[in-house]
N, C-alpha and C positions, 0 to 999 in steps of 0.2 A: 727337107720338104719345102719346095715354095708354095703351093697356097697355105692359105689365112687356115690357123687351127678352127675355126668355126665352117670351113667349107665341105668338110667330113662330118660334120653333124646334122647341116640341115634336114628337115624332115618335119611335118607337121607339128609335133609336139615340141621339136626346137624352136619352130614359129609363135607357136604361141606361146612359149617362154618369153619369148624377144616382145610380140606383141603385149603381155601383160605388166613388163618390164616400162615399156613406152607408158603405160596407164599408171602406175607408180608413179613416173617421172612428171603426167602430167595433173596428177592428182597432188604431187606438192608442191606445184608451180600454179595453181589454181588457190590452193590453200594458202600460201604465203599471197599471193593478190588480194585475194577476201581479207589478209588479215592485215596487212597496209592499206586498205578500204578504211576497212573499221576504225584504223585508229586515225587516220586523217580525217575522215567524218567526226568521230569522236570530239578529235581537237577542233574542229570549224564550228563544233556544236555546242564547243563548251560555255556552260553560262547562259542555254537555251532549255527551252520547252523540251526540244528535240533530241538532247542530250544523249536522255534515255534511250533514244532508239539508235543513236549510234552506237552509244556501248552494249546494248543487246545481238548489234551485228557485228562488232568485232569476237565479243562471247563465242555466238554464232559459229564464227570464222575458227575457232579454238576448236569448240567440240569438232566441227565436220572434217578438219587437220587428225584429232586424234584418231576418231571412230573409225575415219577410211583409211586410215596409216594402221589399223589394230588390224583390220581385218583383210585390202588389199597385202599390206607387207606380210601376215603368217601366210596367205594363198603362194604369193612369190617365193618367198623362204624357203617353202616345203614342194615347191615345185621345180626351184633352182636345182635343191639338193637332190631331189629323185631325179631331174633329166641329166643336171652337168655332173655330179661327183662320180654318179652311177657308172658313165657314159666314158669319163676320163679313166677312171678306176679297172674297165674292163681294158685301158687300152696295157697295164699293166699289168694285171694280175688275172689266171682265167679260172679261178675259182677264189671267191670272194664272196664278204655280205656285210651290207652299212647299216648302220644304226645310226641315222644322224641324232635322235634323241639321246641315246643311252651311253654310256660312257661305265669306265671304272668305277665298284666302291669306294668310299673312300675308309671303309674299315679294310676291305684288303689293302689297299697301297700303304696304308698307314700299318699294318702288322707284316710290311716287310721291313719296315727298320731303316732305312736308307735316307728318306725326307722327315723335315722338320715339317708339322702342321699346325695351322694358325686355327679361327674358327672359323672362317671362309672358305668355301672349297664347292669348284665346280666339275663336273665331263661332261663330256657328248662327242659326238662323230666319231664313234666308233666304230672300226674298221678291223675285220678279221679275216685273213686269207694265207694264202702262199706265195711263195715267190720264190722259182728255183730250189725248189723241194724245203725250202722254210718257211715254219709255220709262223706266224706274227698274229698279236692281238695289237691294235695304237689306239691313242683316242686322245684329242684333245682334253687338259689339265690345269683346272686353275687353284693355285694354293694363295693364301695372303692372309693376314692377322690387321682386326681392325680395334684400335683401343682407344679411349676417350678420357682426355686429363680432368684435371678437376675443372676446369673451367668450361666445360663442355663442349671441346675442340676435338676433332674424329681425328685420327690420321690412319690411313693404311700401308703396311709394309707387304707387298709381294713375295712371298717365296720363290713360286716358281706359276711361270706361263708358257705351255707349250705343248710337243708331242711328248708322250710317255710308251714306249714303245714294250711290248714283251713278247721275248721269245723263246723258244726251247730247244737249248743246243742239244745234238747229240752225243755229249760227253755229260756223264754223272758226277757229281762231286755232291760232298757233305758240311764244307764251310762258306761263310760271307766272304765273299769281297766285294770291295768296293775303288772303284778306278773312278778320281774326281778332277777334271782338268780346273786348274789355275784360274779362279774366277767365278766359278760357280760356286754361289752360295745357299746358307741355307739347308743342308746337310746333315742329317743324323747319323754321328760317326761312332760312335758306341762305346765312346772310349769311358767315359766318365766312371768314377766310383759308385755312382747308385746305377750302373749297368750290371744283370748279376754277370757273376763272372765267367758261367760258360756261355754268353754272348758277345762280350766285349770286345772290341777290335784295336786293336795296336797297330802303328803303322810301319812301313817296310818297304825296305829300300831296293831299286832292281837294280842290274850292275849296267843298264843303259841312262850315263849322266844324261844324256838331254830328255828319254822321257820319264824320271823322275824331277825336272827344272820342271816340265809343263802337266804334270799328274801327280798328285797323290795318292799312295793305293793303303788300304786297310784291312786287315781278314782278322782272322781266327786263331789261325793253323797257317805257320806260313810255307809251311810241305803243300799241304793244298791250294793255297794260295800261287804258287810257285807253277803248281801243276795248272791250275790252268791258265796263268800268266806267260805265254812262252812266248819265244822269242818275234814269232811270228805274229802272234796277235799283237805284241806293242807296237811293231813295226807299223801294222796294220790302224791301230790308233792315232799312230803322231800323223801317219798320211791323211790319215779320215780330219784330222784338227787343223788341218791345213787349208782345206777344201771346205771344210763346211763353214761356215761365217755365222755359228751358235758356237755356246759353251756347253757342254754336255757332260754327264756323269754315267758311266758303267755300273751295272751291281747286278752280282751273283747270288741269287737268292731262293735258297728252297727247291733244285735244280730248273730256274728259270732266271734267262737273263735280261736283264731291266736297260734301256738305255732309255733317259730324260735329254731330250734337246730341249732347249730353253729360248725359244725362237720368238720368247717377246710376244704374240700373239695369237688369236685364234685360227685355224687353218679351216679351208671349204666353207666360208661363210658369204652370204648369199651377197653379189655389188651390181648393181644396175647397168644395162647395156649402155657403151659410150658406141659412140658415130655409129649406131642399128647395128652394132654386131658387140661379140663377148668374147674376142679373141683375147685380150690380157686375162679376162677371168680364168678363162680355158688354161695359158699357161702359168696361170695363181697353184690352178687345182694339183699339175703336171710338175711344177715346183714341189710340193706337200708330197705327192707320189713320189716321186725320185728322193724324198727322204729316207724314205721306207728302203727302195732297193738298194738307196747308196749306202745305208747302214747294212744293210746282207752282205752284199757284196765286197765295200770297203772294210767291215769288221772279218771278211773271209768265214762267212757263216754258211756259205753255202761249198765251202771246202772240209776236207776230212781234219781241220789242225782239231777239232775237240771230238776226235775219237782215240781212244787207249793203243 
């Protein structure tokens, strides 16, 4: 495609995206002047009558930064997300529907067994559709554990920030697995002795040395484990771990499959137009989308390997 990914979208409501984006941008380039105001007055007045009224305008200068950042940036946010996510979203998928609010429980994700959970924990932009006859639920995930020594020092540990992806293969099976590439941490592997024991997972070896070097796999049953481990899906794994530049974990859960990319960040989150257009945002969004199909695709989910 040579033009700009923003020249297919123009349209009155992309304008005025663009235009409300400009008033963001010049609303804390106003704010931040007011507040280098205030505090040079401030300082020129120090030790004066007048004092007070400098630091009343830098104050000033504070509240009218926060008030118009609370209510311009939710307007932007929720208008970013309904024109760009909406707009890119359809360029892949033709039956679809966003929640940017709403995300995963986190008593479901947590009663599949798979992640460690801290007492932190966020979703949203949740996205449920099709692609090439698969059905996917994703939604941005954030897990992390925040604890405080005695001396009243916070520190927080991330588990995991990313896409949480599920989907429903067309092959049935009645055990866990669990497929963990080399580096992703953070992990409920179910091994432990306070696991009961018709949960527990053990782990197992495939007869492919290099993708047992860059995976750990875990099940149940290693008959079912086996069955839907085949040789085609691994294959299919070391290629996807190649290409994708996340570390990510597989799980088989409850006949739904789980895949976690761990991509470090929030995905379709609202960024201000640079030089009056939003073409890097556009391909932010199309990045985040081509996760989705390259995990379909690159896992062979829209092939018959998880049918009997």
């Amino acid at each position: 495609m040579g033009e700009q990914p923003t020249a297919g979208y123009r349209d009155e409501q992309f304008d005025e995206l663009l235009a409300l984006g400009a008033r963001v941008k010049r609303r804390d380039i106003l704010g931040v002047l007011l507040l280098i105001v205030g505090i040079v007055i401030t300082l020129f007045l120090y030790g004066t009558i007048w004092f007070p009224a400098g630091l009343l305008l830098m104050i000033g200068a504070l509240i009218f930064m926060i008030v118009t950042s609370v209510t311009l940036n939710k307007k932007y946010r929720g208008m970013y997300k309904e024109t760009m996510v909406n707009r890119v979203a359809g360029e892949y998928f033709s039956r679809y529907e966003y929640h940017p609010e709403k995300g995963f429980a986190r008593d479901y994700l947590r009663s599949l067994g798979i992640m460690s959970f801290g007492n932190e924990y966020n979703s949203e932009d949740m996205l449920q559709g099709e692609f090439n006859g698969v059905s996917f639920t994703r939604a941005d995930v954030y897990i992390a554990d925040t604890s405080t020594d005695s001396d009243g020092n916070s520190s927080t540990t991330v588990y995991f920030r990313g896409q949480w992806l599920e989907f429903a293969p067309n092959k049935q099976f009645a055990t866990d697995l669990q497929i963990i590439q080399k580096g992703f941490g953070f992990t409920n592997k179910k091994k432990g002795i306070f696991t009961r024991k018709d949960e527990r997972r053990h782990v197992i070896e495939t007869e492919d040395v290099a993708f047992n070097k860059e995976f750990q796999c875990l099940c149940q049953n290693d008959a079912e484990a086996f069955y839907l481990l085949t040789p085609a899906l691994m294959q299919a794994i070391m290629k996807l771990s190649q290409v994708l530049p996340y570390k990510m974990m597989i799980g088989f859960v409850n006949n739904t499959m789980h895949v976690l990319v761990n991509t470090k960040r929030d995905s379709m989150e609202p960024a201000l137009p640079k030089n009056g257009n939003l073409d890097r945002q556009i391909a932010d969004i199309r990045h985040d989308m081509e996760v989705i199909t390259g995990l379909i695709t690159g896992l062979l989910l829209d092939r018959n390997i998880f049918i009997h």
